[in-house]
C-alpha positions as CSV (number, residue, x, y, z in Angstrom):
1,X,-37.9,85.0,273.9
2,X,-34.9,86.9,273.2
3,X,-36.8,89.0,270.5
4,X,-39.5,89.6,273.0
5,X,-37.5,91.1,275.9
6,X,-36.0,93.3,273.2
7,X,-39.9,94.2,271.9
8,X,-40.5,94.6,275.3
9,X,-37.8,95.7,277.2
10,X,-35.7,96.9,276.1
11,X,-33.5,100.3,277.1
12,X,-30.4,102.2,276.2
13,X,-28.6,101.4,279.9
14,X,-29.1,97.4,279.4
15,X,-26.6,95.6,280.9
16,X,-26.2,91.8,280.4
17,X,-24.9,89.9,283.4
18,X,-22.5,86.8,282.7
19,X,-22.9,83.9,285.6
20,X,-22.5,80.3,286.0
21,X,-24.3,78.4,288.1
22,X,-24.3,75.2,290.0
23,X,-26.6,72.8,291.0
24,X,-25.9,69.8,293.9
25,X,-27.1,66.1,292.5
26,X,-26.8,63.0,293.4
27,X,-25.6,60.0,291.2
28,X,-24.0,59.9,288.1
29,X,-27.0,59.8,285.6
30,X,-28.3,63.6,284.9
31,X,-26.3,65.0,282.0
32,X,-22.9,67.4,283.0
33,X,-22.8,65.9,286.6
34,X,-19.8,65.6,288.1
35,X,-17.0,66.9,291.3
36,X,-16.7,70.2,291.0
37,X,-17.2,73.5,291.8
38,X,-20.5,74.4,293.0
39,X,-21.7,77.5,294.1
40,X,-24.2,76.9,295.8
41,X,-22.5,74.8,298.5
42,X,-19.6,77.4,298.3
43,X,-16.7,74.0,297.4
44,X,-16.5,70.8,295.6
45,X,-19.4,68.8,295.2
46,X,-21.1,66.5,292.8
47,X,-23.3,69.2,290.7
48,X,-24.7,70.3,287.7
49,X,-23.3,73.7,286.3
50,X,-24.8,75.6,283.8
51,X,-23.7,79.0,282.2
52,X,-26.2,81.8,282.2
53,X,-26.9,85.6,280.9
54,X,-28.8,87.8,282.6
55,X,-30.7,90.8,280.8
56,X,-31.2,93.5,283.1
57,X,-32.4,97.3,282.2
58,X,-30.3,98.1,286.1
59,X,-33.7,100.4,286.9
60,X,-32.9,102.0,290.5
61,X,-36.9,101.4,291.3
62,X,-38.2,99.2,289.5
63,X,-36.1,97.0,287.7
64,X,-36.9,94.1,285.3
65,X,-34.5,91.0,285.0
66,X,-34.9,88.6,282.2
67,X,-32.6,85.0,281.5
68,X,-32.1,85.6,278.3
69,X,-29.5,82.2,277.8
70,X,-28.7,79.1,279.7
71,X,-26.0,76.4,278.6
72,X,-24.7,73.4,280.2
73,X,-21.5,73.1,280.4
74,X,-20.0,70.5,279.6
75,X,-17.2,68.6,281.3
76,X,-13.9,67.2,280.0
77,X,-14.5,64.0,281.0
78,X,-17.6,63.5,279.5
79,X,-17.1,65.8,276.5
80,X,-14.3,62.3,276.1
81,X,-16.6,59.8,276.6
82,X,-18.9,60.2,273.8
83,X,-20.7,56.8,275.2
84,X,-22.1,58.2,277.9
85,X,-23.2,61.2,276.1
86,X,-25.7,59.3,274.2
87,X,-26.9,57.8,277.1
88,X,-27.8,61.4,278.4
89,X,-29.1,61.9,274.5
90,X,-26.0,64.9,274.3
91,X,-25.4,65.9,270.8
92,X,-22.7,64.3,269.4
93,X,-21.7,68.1,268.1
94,X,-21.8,69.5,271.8
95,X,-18.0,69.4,273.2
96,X,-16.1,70.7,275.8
97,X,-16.2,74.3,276.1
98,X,-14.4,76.4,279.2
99,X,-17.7,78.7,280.5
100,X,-15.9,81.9,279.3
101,X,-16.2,80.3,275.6
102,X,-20.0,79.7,276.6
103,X,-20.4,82.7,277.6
104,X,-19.0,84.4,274.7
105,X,-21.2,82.5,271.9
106,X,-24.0,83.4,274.3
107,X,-23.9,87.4,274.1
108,X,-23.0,86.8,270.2
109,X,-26.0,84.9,269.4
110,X,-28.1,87.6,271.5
111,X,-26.6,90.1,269.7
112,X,-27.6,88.2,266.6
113,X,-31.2,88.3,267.8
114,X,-31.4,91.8,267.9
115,X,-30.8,91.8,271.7
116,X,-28.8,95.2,272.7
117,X,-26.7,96.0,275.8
118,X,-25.0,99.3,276.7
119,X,-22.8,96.7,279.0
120,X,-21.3,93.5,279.6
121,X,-20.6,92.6,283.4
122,X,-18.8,89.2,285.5
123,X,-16.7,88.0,287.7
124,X,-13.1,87.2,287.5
125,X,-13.9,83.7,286.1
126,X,-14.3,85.7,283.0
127,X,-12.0,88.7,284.1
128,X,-8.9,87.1,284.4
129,X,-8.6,85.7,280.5
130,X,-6.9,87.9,278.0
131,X,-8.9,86.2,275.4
132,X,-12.6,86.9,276.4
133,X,-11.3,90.7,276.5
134,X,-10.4,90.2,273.3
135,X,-13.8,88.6,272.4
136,X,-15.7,91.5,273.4
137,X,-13.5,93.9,271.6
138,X,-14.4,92.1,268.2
139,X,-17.7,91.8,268.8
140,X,-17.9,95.6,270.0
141,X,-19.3,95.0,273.0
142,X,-18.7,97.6,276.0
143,X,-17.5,95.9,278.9
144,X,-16.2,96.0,282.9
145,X,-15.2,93.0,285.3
146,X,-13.4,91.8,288.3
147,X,-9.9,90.6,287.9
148,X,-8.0,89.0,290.6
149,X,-4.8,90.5,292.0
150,X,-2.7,88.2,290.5
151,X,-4.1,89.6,286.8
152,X,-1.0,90.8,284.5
153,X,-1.2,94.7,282.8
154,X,1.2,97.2,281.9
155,X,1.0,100.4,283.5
156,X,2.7,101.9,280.9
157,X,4.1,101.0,277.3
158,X,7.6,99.0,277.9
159,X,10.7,100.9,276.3
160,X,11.7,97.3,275.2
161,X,10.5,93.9,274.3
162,X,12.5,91.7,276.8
163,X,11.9,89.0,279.5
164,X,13.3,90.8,281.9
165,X,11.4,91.4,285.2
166,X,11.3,95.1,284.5
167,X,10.5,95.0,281.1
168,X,7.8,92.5,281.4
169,X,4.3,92.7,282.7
170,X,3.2,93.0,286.2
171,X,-0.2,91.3,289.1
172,X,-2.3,94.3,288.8
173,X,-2.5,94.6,292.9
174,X,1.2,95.7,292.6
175,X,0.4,98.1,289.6
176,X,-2.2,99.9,292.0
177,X,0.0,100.0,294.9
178,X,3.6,101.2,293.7
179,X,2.9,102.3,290.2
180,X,3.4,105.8,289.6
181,X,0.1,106.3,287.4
182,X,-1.6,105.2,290.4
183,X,0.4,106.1,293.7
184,X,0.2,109.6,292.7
185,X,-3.3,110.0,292.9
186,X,-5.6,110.8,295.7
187,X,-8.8,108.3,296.8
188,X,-12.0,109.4,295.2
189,X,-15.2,108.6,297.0
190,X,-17.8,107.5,294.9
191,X,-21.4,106.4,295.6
192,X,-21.9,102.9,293.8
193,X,-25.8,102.8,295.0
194,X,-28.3,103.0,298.1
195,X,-29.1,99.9,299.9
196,X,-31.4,99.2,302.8
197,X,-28.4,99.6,305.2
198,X,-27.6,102.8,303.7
199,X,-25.5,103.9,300.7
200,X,-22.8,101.9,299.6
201,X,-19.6,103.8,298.9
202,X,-16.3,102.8,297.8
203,X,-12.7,104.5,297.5
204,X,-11.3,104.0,293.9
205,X,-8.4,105.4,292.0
206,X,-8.1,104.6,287.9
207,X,-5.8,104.5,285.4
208,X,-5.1,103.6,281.2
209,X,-3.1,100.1,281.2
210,X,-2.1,97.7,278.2
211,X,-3.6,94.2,278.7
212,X,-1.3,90.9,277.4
213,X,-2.2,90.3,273.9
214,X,-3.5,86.9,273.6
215,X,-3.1,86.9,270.0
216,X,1.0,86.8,270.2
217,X,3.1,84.0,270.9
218,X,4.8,85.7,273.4
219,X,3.8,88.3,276.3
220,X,3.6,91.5,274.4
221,X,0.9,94.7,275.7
222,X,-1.9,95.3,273.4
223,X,-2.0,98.1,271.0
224,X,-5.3,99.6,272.6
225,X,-5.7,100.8,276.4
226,X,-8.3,99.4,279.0
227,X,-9.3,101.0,282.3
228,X,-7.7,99.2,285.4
229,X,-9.7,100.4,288.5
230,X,-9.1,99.7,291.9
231,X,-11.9,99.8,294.5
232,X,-11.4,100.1,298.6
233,X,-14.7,99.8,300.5
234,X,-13.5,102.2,303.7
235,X,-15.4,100.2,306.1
236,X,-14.3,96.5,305.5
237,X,-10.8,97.2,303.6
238,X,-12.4,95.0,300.9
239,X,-10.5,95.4,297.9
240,X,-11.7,95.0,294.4
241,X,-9.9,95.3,290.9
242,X,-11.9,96.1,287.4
243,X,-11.1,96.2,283.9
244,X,-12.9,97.8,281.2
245,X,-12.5,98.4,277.6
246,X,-14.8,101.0,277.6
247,X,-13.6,104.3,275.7
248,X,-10.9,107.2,277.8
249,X,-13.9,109.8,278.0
250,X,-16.2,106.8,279.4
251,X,-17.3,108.1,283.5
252,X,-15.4,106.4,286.4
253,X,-19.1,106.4,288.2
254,X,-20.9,104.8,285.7
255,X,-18.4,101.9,284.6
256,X,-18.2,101.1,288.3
257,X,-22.0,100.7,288.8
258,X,-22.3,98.5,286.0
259,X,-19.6,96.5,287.9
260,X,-21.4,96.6,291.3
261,X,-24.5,95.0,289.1
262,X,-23.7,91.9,289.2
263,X,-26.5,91.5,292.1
264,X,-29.2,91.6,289.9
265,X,-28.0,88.1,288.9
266,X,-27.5,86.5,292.2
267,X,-31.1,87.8,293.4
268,X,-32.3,86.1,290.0
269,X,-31.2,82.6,290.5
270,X,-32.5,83.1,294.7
271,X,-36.2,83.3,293.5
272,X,-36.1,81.4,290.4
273,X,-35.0,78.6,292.7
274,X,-37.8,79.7,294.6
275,X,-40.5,80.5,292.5
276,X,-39.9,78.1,289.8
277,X,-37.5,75.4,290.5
278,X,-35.0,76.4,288.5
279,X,-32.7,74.1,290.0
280,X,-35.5,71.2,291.1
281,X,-34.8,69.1,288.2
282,X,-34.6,65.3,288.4
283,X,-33.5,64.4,284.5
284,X,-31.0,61.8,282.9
285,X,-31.5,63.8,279.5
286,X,-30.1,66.9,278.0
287,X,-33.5,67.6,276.5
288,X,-35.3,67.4,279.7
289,X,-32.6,69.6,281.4
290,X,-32.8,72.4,279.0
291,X,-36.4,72.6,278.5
292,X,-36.5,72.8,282.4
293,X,-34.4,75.8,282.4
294,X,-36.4,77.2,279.5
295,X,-39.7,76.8,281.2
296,X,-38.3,78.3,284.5
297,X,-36.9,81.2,282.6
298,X,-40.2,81.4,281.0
299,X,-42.2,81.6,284.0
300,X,-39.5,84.1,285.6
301,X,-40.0,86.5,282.9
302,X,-43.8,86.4,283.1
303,X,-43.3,87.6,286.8
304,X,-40.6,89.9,286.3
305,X,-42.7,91.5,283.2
306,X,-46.2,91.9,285.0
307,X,-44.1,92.8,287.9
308,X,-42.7,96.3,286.4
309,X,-46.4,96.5,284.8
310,X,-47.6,96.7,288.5
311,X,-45.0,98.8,289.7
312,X,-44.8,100.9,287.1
313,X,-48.7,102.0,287.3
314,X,-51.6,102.2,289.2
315,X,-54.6,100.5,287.8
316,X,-57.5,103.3,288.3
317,X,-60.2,100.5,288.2
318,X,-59.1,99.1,291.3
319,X,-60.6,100.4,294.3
320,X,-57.7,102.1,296.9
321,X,-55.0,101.9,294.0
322,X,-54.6,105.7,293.7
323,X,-55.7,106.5,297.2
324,X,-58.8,108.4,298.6
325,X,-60.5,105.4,300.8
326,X,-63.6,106.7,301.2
327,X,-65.4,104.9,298.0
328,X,-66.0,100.8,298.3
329,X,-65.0,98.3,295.7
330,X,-67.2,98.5,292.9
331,X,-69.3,101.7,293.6
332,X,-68.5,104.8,292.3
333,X,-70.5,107.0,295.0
334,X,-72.1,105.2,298.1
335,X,-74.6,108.5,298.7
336,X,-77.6,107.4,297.0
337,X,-77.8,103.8,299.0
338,X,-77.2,105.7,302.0
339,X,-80.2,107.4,301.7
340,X,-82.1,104.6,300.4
341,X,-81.8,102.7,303.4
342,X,-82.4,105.6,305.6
């Protein structure tokens, strides 16, 4: 499938869209389920998550989405209770894995299958871990996400290695707000995208920061530079904060775009819940659950495919299709039966 998109599909401003995804159950039976965080109820429940990546070629017209990899992921406690996990018919070599590990092996394997993206986007889920950074550095792999506040740079390179509060690194919100490198500049306005209530535009300021090595033993800045961004929406005071590893001549405009995609995901899983019933299943087997999210994936690109077809162009031997409605369906010119029955 992944070949296919690529065969298909595929486009120099690609952008693959990391996302988990949770699914309310009841009982105890279907493989993964458990307490926890579900987003579709928005808090704690009983649920299903699975870990997703979205292919997307971010097309301001007509754009075509594509699941290219779902994964369940795993819990702790059942990864522990091998038992159980054969009950569910789970692979004895299927462990515990945190979603951003997931979601790591996911664009690798992608990558493997020829699959190409200009850019990697997420949350903060993935954001906020100095390793995954550091996973998409050695894969090569351009990429921007949302950090929360309490995320720990350097503004600048430390004179000293020391524990010392002023030597040491510091929450990212209070980088934007009393570092130099960033209280010294002026807002920009910049124009993410247009939306059906009108162009959405945010205030951002950007600078070069180290992030913490996660190689080291102890907190030490990396030896490379990431963008730190910092967005203000000037109507709802919203704040957002972005990293990026993507190179010092890379434009602000476009690396924030790619971070507004992350849409393109969320309207995904709305209509393959929809369409398909991508989150309908009823299974006590990881087989069954996987090849539920494959069909549904399957069927979603079908539509998404003959979707840009359709969009994309206007079939001439379809009556109406490139206007002029003065002909009828399936006659080229109606004068000579207008004359007959006359």
């Amino acid at each position: 499938m992944q070949r296919l998109v690529m065969d298909e599909h595929a486009c120099e401003t690609a952008i693959g869209i990391l996302d988990a995804s949770g699914h309310p159950k009841q009982g105890d039976k279907t493989p993964g389920v458990q307490r926890q965080y579900c987003g579709e109820t928005g808090k704690l429940d009983n649920c299903v998550v699975g870990q997703h990546l979205l292919y997307t070629n971010d097309d301001p017209k007509n754009p075509f989405t594509c699941m290219l990899a779902s994964d369940l992921y795993l819990p702790k406690e059942w990864a522990a209770d091998r038992e159980r996990c054969r009950a569910a018919k789970i692979p004895d070599d299927l462990e515990y894995r945190p979603k951003w590990r997931i979601a790591v092996d996911q664009v690798e394997s992608a990558i493997g299958n020829g699959v190409r993206f200009a850019w990697i986007t997420f949350d903060e889920d993935y954001g906020k871990i100095p390793e995954f950074w550091s996973e998409m550095d050695r894969l090569g792999q351009r990429a921007v996400g949302e950090v929360p506040a309490n995320f720990y740079c350097w503004p600048t390179w430390p004179h000293c290695r020391s524990s010392q509060a002023a030597h040491a690194s510091k929450r990212v919100d209070n980088v934007c707000r009393y570092s130099p490198v960033f209280r010294d500049q002026e807002w920009k306005r910049v124009h993410i995208k247009s939306t059906t209530r009108g162009p959405a535009v945010w205030e951002v300021k950007a600078a070069r920061v180290h992030l913490v090595d996660s190689s080291a033993r102890t907190s030490q800045p990396t030896d490379r530079q990431y963008w730190l961004i910092v967005a203000r929406n000037p109507d709802t005071k919203e704040y957002k904060y972005f990293v990026s590893n993507a190179p010092k001549k890379a434009k602000l405009e476009q690396i924030l775009r790619v971070g507004f995609a992350r849409w393109h995901v969320e309207k995904w899983f709305g209509r393959a819940k929809q369409e398909t019933g991508f989150g309908a299943f009823e299974v006590r087997t990881y087989q069954s659950l996987i090849r539920h999210w494959l069909c549904s994936r399957m069927a979603m690109y079908f539509l998404a495919a003959q979707t840009e077809r359709l969009r994309g162009e206007k079939s001439a031997d379809h009556a109406g299709a490139g206007g002029g409605g003065n002909q009828r369906s399936g006659i080229e010119d109606l004068e000579p039966v207008l004359a007959l029955v006359c």
